[in-house]
C-alpha positions as YAML, in Angstrom:
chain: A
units: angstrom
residues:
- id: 1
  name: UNK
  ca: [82.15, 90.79, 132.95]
- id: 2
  name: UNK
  ca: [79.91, 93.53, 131.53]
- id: 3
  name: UNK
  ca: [79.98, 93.58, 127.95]
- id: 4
  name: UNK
  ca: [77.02, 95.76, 126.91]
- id: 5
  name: UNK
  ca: [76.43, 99.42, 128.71]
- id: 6
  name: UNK
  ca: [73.45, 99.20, 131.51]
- id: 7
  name: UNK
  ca: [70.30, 101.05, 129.93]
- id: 8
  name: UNK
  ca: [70.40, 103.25, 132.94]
- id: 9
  name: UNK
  ca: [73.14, 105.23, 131.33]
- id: 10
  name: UNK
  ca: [71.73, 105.31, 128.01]
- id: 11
  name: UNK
  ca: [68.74, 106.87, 128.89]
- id: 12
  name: UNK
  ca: [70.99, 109.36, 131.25]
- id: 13
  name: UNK
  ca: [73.34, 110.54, 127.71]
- id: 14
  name: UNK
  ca: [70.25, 109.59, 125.00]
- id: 15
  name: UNK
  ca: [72.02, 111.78, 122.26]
- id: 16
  name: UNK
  ca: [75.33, 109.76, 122.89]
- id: 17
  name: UNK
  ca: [75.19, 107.00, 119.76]
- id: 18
  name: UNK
  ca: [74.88, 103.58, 121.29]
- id: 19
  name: UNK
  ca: [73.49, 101.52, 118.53]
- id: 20
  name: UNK
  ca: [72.48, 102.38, 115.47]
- id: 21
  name: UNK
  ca: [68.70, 101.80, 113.19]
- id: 22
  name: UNK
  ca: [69.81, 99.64, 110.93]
- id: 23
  name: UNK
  ca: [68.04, 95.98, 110.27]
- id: 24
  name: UNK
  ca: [70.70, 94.35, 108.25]
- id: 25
  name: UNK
  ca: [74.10, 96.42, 109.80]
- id: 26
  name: UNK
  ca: [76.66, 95.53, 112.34]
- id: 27
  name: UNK
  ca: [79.28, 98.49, 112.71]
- id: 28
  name: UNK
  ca: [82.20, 97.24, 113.69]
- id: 29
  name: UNK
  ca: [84.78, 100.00, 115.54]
- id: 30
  name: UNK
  ca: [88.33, 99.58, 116.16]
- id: 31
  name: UNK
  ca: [89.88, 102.13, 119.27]
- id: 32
  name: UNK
  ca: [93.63, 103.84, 119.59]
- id: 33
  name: UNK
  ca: [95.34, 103.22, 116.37]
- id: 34
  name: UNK
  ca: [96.61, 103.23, 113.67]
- id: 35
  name: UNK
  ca: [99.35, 100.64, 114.74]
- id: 36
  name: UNK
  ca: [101.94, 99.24, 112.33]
- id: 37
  name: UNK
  ca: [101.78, 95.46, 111.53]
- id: 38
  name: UNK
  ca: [97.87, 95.26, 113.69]
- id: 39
  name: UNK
  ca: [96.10, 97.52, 111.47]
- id: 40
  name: UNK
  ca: [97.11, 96.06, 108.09]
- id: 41
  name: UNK
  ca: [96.16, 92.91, 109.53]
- id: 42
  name: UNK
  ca: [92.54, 93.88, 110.22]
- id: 43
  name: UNK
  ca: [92.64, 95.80, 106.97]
- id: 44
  name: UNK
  ca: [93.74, 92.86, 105.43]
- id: 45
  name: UNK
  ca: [90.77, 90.60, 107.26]
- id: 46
  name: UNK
  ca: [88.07, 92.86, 106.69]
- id: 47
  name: UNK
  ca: [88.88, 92.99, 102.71]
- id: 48
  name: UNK
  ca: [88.62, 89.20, 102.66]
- id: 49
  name: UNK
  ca: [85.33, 89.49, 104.59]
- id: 50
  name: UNK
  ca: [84.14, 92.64, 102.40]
- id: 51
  name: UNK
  ca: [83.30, 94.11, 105.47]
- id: 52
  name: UNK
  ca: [83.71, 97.85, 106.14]
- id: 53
  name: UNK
  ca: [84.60, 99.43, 109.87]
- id: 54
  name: UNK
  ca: [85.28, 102.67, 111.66]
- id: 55
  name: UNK
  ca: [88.45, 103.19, 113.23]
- id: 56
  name: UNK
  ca: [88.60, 105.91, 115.79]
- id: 57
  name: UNK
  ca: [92.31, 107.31, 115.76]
- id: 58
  name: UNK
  ca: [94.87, 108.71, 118.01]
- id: 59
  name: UNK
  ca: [95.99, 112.22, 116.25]
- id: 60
  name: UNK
  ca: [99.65, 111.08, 117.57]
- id: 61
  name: UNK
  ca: [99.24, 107.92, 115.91]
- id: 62
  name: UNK
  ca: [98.22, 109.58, 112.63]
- id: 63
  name: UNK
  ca: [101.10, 111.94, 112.19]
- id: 64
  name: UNK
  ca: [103.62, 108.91, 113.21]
- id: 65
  name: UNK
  ca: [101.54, 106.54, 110.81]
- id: 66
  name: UNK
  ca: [100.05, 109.15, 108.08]
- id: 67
  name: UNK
  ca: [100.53, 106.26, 105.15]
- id: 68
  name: UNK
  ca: [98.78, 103.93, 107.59]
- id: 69
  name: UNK
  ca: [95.87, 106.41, 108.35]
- id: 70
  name: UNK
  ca: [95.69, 106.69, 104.30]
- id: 71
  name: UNK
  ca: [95.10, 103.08, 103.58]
- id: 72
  name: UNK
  ca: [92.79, 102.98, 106.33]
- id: 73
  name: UNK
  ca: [90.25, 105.58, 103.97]
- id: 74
  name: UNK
  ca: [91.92, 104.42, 100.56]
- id: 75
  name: UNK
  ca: [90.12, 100.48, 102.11]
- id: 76
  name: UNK
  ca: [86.75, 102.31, 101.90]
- id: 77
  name: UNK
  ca: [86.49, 102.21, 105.59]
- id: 78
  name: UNK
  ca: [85.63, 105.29, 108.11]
- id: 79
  name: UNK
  ca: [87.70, 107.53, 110.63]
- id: 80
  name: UNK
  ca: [86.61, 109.34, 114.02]
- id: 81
  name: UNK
  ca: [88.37, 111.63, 116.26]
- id: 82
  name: UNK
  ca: [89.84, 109.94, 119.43]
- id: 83
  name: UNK
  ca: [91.50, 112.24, 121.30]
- id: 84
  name: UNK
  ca: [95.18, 113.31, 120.35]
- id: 85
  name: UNK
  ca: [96.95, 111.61, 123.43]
- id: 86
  name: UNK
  ca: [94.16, 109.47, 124.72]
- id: 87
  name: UNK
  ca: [93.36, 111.04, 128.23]
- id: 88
  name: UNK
  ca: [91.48, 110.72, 130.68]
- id: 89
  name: UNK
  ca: [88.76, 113.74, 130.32]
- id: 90
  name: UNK
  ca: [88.10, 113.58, 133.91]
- id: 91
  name: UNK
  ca: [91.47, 114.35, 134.91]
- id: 92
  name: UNK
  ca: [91.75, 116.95, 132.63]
- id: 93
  name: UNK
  ca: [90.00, 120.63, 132.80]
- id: 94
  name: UNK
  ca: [87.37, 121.03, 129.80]
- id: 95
  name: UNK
  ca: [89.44, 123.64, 128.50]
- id: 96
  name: UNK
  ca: [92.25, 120.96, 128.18]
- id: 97
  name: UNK
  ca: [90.36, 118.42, 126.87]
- id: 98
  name: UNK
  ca: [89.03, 120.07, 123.77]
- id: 99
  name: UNK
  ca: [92.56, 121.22, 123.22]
- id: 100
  name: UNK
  ca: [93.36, 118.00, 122.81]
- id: 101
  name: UNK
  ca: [90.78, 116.84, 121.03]
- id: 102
  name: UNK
  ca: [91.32, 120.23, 118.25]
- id: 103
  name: UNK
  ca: [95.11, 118.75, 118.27]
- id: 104
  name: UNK
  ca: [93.66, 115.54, 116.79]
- id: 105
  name: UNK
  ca: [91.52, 117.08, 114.36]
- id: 106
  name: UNK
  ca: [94.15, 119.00, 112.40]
- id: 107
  name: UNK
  ca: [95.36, 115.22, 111.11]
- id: 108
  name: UNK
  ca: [91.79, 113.62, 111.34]
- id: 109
  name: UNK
  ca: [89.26, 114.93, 109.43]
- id: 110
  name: UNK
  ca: [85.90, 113.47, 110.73]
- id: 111
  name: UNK
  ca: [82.42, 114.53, 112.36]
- id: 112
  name: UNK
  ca: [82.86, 111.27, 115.19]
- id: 113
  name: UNK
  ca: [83.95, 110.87, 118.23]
- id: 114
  name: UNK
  ca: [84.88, 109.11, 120.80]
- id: 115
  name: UNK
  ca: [86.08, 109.58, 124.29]
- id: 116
  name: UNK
  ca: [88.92, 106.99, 125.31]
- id: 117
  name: UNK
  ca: [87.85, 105.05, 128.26]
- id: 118
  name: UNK
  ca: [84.27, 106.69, 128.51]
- id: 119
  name: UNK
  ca: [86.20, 108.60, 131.24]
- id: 120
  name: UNK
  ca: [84.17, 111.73, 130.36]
- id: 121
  name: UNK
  ca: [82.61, 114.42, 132.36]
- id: 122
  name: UNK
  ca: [78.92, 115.49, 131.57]
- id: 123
  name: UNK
  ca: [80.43, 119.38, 130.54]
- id: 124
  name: UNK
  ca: [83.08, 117.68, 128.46]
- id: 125
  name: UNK
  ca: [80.61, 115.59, 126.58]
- id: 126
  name: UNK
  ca: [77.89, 118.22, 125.92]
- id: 127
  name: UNK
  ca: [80.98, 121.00, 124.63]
- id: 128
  name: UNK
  ca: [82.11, 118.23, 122.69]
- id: 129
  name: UNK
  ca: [78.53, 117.17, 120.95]
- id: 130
  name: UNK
  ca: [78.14, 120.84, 119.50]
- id: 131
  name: UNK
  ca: [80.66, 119.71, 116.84]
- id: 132
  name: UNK
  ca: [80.85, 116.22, 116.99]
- id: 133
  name: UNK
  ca: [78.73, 112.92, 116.46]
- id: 134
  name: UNK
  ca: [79.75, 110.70, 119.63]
- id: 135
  name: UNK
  ca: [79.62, 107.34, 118.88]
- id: 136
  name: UNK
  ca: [79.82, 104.61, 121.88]
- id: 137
  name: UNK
  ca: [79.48, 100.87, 121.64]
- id: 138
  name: UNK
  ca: [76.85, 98.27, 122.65]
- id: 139
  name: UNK
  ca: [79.41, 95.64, 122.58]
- id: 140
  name: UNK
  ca: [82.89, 95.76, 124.19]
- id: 141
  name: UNK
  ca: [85.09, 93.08, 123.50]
- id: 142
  name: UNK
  ca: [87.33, 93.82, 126.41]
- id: 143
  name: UNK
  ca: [90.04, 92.48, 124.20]
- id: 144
  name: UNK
  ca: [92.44, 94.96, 125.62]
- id: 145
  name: UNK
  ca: [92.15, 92.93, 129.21]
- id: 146
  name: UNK
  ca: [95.20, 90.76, 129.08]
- id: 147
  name: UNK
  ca: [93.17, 88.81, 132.36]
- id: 148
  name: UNK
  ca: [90.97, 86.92, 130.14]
- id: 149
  name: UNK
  ca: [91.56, 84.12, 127.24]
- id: 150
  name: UNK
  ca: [90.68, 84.85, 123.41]
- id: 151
  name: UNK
  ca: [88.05, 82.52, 124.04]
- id: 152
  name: UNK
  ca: [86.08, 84.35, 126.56]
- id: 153
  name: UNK
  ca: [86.82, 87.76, 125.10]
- id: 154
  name: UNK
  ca: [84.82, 86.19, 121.67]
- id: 155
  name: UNK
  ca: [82.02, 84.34, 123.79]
- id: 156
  name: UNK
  ca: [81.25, 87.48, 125.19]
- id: 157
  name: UNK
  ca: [80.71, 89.18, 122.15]
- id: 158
  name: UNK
  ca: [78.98, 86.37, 120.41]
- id: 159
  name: UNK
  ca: [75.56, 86.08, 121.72]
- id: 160
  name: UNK
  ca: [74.98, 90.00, 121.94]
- id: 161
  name: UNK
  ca: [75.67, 89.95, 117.70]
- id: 162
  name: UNK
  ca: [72.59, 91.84, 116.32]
- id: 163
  name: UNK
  ca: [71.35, 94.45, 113.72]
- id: 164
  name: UNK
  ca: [72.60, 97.82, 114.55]
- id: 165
  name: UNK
  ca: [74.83, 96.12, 117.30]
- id: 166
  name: UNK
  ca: [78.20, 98.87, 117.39]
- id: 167
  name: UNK
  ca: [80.95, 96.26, 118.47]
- id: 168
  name: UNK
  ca: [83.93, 97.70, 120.22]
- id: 169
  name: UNK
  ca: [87.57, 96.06, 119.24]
- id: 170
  name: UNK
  ca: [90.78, 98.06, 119.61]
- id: 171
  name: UNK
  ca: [93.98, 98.18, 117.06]
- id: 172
  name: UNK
  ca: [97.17, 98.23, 119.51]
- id: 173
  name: UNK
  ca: [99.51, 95.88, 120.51]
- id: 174
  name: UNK
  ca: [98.02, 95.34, 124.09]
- id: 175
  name: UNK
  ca: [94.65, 93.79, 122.23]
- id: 176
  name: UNK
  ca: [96.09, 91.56, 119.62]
- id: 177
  name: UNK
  ca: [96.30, 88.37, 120.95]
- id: 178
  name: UNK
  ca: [92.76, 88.46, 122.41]
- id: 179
  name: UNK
  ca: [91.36, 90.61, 119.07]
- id: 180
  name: UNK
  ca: [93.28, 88.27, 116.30]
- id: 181
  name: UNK
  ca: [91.79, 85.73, 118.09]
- id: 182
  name: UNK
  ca: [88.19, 86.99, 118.10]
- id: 183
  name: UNK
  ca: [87.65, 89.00, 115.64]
- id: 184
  name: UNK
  ca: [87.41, 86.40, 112.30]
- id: 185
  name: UNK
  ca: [84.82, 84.18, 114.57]
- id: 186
  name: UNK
  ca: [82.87, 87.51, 114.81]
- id: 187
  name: UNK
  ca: [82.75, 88.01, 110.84]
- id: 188
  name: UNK
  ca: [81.95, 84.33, 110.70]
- id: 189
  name: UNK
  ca: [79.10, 84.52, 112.91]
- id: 190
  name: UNK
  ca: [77.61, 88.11, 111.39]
- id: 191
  name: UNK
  ca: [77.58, 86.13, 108.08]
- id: 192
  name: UNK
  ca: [75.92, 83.57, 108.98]
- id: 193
  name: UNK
  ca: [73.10, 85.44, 110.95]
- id: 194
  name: UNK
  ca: [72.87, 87.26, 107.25]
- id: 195
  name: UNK
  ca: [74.27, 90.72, 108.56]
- id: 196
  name: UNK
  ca: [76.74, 93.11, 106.97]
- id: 197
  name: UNK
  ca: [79.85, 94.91, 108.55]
- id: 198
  name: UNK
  ca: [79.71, 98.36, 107.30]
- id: 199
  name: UNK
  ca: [80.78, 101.68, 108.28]
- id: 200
  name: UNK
  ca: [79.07, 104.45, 110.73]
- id: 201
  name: UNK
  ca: [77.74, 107.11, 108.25]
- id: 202
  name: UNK
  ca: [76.21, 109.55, 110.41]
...
């Protein structure tokens, strides 16, 4: 199971954000909320933790949630654009897929963004980084992959914990049980290495 993108593709989309400089920071990101009931729990888990995240929203899920999306600032933590519907860009004309993602952006006010799936074509995501910061991951959880135990989604993120390290979770109902079961090991173990959770500031 591939947890971490292959450096071949880095170095193919180098102004994509994979990881960011930082020697004490660990940004964790949370995909395809807000979602009632999941998000105050992480809210609620990342308080106790006082660790900050960035949660990149659905703009459908914002204007069904907009007191959710609220707290989600009001906690101190960050937002990004992801999409209005959550396509697939490569099914969708580039003319479409900005649509979409200006849909979003009348509910979420950010400068980040990223594409749902990584299902992007190379026109998409250079139209895209004229107004946007894209942020991608150097962790996925896979938590959304209801094939694997809580257990292996968490030992797969374990051992790739590091400064600068952009972890990859997701807020919805189809990732809970594997994410509610990871996720407070993961703040354990960026405590102990002597890391902080904050939020992408870019």
């Amino acid at each position: 199971m591939k947890i971490t993108p292959p450096k071949f593709i880095r170095k193919l989309l180098p102004d994509l954000i994979w990881q960011i400089d930082d020697e004490r920071g660990v940004y964790l990101t949370f995909d395809d909320g807000p979602t009632p009931g999941i998000t105050e729990w992480i809210l609620s888990l990342l308080k106790r933790y006082d660790a900050k995240a960035t949660f990149f929203v659905l703009g459908k899920n914002v204007e069904r949630y907009p007191d959710l999306y609220a707290k989600i600032i009001a906690d101190g933590h960050r937002v990004g654009n992801h999409t209005y519907s959550h396509q697939k860009g490569y099914l969708m004309s580039l003319e479409q897929y900005l649509e979409d993602i200006d849909f979003a952006s009348y509910s979420v006010q950010s400068n980040l963004f990223r594409p749902p799936y990584a299902r992007v074509t190379l026109p998409q995501l250079r139209a895209v980084a004229k107004r946007y910061k894209i942020v991608m991951w150097s962790i996925i959880s896979r938590d959304y992959n209801r094939k694997i135990s809580g257990e292996r989604c968490l030992q797969g993120v374990l051992p790739h914990i590091k400064a600068g390290a952009i972890i990859l979770f997701h807020d919805s109902e189809k990732s809970f049980a594997n994410m509610s079961y990871a996720l407070p090991k993961v703040l354990e173990r960026i405590a102990e290495l002597g890391l902080k959770c904050k939020a992408i500031e870019l």
